[in-house]
C-alpha positions as MATLAB code, in Angstrom:
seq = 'XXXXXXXXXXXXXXXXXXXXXXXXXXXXXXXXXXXXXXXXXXXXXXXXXXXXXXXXXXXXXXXXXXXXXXXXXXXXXXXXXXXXXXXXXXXXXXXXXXXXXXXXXXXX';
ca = [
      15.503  -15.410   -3.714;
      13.298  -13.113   -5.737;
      10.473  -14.299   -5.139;
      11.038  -14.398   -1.327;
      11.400  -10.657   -2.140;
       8.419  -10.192   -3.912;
       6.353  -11.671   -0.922;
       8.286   -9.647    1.369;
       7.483   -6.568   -0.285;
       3.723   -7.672   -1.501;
       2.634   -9.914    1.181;
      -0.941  -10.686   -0.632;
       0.906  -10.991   -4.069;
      -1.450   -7.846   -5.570;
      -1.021   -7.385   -8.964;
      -0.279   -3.193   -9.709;
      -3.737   -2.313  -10.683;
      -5.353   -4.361   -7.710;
      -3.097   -2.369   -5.195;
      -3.807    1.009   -6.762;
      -7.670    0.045   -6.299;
      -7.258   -1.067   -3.030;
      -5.106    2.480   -2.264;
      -7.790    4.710   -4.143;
     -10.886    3.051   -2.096;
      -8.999    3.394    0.758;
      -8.413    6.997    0.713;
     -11.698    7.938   -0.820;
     -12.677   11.237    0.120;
     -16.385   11.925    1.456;
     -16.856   14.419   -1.033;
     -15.161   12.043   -3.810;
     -12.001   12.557   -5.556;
     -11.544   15.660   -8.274;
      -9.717   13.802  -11.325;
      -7.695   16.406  -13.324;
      -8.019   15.187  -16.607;
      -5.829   15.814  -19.881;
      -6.147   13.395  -22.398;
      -2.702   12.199  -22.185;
      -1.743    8.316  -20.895;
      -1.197    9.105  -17.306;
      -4.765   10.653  -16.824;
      -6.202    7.732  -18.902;
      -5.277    4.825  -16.878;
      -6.170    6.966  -13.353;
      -9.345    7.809  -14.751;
      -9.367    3.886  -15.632;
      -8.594    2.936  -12.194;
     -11.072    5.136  -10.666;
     -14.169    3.990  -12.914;
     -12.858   -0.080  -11.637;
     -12.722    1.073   -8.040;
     -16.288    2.445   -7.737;
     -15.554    5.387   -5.673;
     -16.960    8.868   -6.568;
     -15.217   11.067   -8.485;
     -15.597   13.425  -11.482;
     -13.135   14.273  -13.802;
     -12.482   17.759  -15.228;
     -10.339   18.576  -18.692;
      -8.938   22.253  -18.794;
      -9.200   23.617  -21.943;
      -6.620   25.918  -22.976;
      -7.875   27.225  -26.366;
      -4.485   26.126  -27.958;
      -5.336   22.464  -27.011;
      -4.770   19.915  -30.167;
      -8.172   19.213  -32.112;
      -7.056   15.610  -32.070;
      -7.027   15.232  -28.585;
     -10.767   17.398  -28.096;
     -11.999   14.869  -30.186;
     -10.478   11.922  -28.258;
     -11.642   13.070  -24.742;
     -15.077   14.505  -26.380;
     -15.875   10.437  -28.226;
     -13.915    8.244  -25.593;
     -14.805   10.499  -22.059;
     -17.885   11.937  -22.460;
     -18.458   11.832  -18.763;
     -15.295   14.286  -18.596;
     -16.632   17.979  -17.561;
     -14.922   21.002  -19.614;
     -13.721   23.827  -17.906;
     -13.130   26.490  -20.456;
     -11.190   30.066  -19.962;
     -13.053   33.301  -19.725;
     -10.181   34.907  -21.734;
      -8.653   33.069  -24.945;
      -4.505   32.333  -24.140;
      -3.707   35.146  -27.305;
      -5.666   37.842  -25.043;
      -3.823   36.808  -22.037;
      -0.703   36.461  -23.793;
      -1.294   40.421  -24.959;
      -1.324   41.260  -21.466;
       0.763   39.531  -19.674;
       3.647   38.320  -21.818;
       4.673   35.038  -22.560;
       4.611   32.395  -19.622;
       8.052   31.813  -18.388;
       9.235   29.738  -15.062;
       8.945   33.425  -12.869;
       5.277   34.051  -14.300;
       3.453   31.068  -14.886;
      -0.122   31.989  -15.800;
      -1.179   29.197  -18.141;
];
């Protein structure tokens, strides 16, 4: 019985990754697609499943100027495709004028 189910609900038995693929490359904008990027697992395996599709995109990492050195380094050996966007103002000089971030002001 739960394999009947599988079929039912994957009709060409797809593994995960291969339906993803199929999904991305199927929605591919014209323009391609604008991968936020931030180091962590989630953003590695889409960025992984992008590069495997072939589609266009570029990925972007926000920097926050508060960001772990460990995980600069990461992105900066393992993605050096990744483009940095960087702040014009440091978080401390935003934090002077604006106050901590809080779930009513969120400016970070």
């Amino acid at each position: 019985m739960g394999e009947k189910l599988v079929q039912q609900l994957n009709i060409e038995l797809k593994t995960k990754e291969e339906e993803a693929i199929a999904f991305i490359k199927k929605h591919e904008p014209p323009e391609g697609y604008f991968l936020g990027f931030s180091g962590g697992k989630d953003s590695v395996v889409l960025y992984d499943l992008a590069k495997k599709s072939g589609v266009k995109f570029e990925a972007y990492y926000e920097a926050t100027g508060i960001d772990p050195p460990e995980l600069m380094k990461f992105i900066k050996e393992k993605y050096k495709d990744v483009k940095w966007l960087r702040p014009e103002r440091s978080f401390f000089s935003e934090l002077v004028d604006r106050g901590f971030p809080t779930k009513f002001s969120r400016w970070c």
